[in-house]
C-alpha positions in Angstrom: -10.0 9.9 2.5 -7.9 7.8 0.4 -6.3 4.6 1.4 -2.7 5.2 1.8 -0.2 2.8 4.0 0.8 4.8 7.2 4.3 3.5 7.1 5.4 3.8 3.7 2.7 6.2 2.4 2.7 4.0 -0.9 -0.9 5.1 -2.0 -2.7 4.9 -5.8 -0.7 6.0 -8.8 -1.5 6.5 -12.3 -0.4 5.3 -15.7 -1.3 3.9 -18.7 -2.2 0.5 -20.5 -0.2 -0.1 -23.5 -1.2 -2.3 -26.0 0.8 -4.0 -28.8 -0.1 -1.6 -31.4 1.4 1.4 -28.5 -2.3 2.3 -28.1 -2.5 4.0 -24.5 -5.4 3.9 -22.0 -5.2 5.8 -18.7 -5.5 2.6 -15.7 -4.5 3.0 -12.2 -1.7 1.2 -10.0 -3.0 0.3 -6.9 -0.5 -1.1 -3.6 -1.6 -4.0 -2.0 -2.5 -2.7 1.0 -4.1 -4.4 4.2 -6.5 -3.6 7.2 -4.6 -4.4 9.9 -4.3 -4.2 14.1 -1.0 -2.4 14.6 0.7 -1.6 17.7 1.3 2.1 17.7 2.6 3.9 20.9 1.2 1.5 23.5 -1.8 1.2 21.9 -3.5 -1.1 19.0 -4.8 0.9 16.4 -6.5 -0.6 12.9 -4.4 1.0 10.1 -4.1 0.5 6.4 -0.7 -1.2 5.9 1.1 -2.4 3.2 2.1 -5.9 2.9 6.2 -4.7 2.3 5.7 -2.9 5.6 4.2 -5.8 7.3 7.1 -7.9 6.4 9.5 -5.4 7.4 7.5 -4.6 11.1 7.3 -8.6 11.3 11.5 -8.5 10.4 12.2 -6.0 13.1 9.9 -7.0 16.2 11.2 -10.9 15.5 
């Protein structure tokens, strides 16, 4: 299973490296995503969360 944010579903992407001289090598993009206790439904569930949904959960429950 990969890690993937349950909010925002921001997950790994891929790309390249480019160096000066335009040389390309194939790297991945990873969100910064946390382990986290969540309050889902009446319940508290540990979820993989990004941080931009944290802020925005933290924004919205005040």
């Amino acid at each position: 299973m990969s890690k993937r944010c349950i909010l925002t579903g921001k997950g790994p992407r891929s790309g390249n490296n480019v160096s000066h001289a335009k040389n390309r090598n194939k790297r991945w993009f990873k969100p910064n995503l946390q382990k986290k206790k969540v309050m889902i439904n009446g319940k508290l569930q540990r979820v993989w969360i990004s941080t931009r949904a944290l802020r925005t959960l933290d924004k919205q429950q005040g």
